[in-house]
N, C-alpha and C positions, 0 to 999 in steps of 0.2 A: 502540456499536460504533465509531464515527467517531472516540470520544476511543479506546478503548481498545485500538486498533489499534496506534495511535502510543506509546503507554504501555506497553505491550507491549516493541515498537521499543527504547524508553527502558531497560525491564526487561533487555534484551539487552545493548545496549551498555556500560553500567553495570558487569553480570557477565562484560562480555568484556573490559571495562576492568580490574576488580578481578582477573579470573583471570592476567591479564597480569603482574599486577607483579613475579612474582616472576618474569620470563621467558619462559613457558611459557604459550602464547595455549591450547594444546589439553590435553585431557583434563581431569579434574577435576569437581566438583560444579559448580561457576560455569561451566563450559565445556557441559555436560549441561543443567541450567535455562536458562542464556540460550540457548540453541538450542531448547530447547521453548519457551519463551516467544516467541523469534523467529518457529517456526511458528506459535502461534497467534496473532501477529501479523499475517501474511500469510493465515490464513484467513478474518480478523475483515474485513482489506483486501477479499477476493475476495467477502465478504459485502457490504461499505459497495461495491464497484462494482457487483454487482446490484440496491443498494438505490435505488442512483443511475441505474439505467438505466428511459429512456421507453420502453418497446416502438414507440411511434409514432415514433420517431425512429430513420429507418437511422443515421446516427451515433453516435445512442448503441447503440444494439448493435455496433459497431464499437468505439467503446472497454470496452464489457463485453465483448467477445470477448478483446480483445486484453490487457486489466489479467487477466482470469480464466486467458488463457493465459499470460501472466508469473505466477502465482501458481501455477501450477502449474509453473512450472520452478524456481520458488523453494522448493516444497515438496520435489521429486526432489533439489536439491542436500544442503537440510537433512539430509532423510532418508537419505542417503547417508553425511553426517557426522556421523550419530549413530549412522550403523550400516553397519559397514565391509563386510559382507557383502552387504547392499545397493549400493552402490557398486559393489564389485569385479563386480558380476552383474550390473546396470543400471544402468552409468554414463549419466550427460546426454551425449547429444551437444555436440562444444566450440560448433558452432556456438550452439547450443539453451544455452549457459552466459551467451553475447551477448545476443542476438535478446529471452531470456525476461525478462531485468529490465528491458529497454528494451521491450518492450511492456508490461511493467505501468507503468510510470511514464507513456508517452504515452498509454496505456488512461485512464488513473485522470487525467492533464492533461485528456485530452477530456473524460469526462462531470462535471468539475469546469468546465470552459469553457461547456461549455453551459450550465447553471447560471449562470458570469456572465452570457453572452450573453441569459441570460431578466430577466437582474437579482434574479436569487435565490442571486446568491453576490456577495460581494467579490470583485477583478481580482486583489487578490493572494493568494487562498488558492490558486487553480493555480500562481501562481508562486511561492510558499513549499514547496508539494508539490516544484515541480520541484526547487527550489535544495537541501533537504532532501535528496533521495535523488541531486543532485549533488554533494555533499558526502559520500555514505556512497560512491558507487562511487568518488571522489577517492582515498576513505583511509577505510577503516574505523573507524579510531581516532578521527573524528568520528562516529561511530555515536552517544553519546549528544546534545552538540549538537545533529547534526542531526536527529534526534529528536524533539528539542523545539522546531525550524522545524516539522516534518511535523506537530506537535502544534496551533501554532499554526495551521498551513493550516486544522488539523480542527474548530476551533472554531465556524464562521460554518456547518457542516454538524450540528454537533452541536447549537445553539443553535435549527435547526428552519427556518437561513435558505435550506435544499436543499428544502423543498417545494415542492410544484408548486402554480403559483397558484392561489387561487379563483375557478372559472367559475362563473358562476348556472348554476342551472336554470331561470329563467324565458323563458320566449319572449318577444321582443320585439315590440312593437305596430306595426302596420302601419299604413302612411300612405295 
């Protein structure tokens, strides 16, 4: 989930690159796939920050609050641009067009931070995340690049370096 999130991400930009060339960023089959792809991108995300959330930590239910409600305003927009009728019925509030990608991105910084802070993440996979999807609200047209920053963020979680430490069960002996 963690790689194929961003692979996804990758999927997208690629086909919003290629549907481009000829002009014409909308409509088309490249226009159609990389927006579902896009979505299941951002589901795979709203999956990887529950996976990443401690229930014992209000913080981390703070950034899975807030990454899973940025995933949700990122799904209303898609689904909006792949279906015009949805849209014109239930547009995103403009605020809620702000607010939703900037809490997934500081959702998804926090429970990657905690992680460093336990030293079960490298310091710079949250700041590859950030820079990554500082690059995509820059300019689209770094969609795939940055992509492949977000990709590398996801490696040090994919490789199993986001588990939670090993506690014994053994009781300690008394003095």
């Amino acid at each position: 989930m963690s790689l194929s999130a961003p692979l996804l991400l990758l999927c997208y930009g690629v086909l919003r690159f290629a549907g481009g060339l000829d002009g014409h960023t909308k409509g088309g089959w490249t226009w159609t796939v990389g927006h579902l792809a896009f979505f299941g991108a951002m589901v795979l995300f709203a999956g990887l920050a529950v996976a990443l959330w401690e229930r014992a930590r209000p913080l981390a239910a703070i950034g899975v609050a807030a990454a899973t409600f940025g995933v949700g305003c990122f799904l209303w927009v898609i689904a909006g641009d792949l279906n015009a009728g949805f849209h014109d019925r239930l547009p995103l509030p403009s605020s809620l067009e702000t607010a939703g990608p900037l809490c997934f991105v500081l959702g998804m910084i926090l429970l990657l931070s905690i992680r460093v802070a336990d030293g079960r993440l490298p310091w710079w996979s949250p700041a590859l995340f950030f820079v990554g999807f500082l690059a995509i609200s820059v300019n689209l047209d770094l969609l795939p690049p940055a992509a492949l920053v977000v990709l590398a963020a996801m490696v040090p979680v994919a490789r199993g370096h986001a588990a939670p430490p090993v506690v014994s069960s053994e009781v300690p002996a008394r003095r």
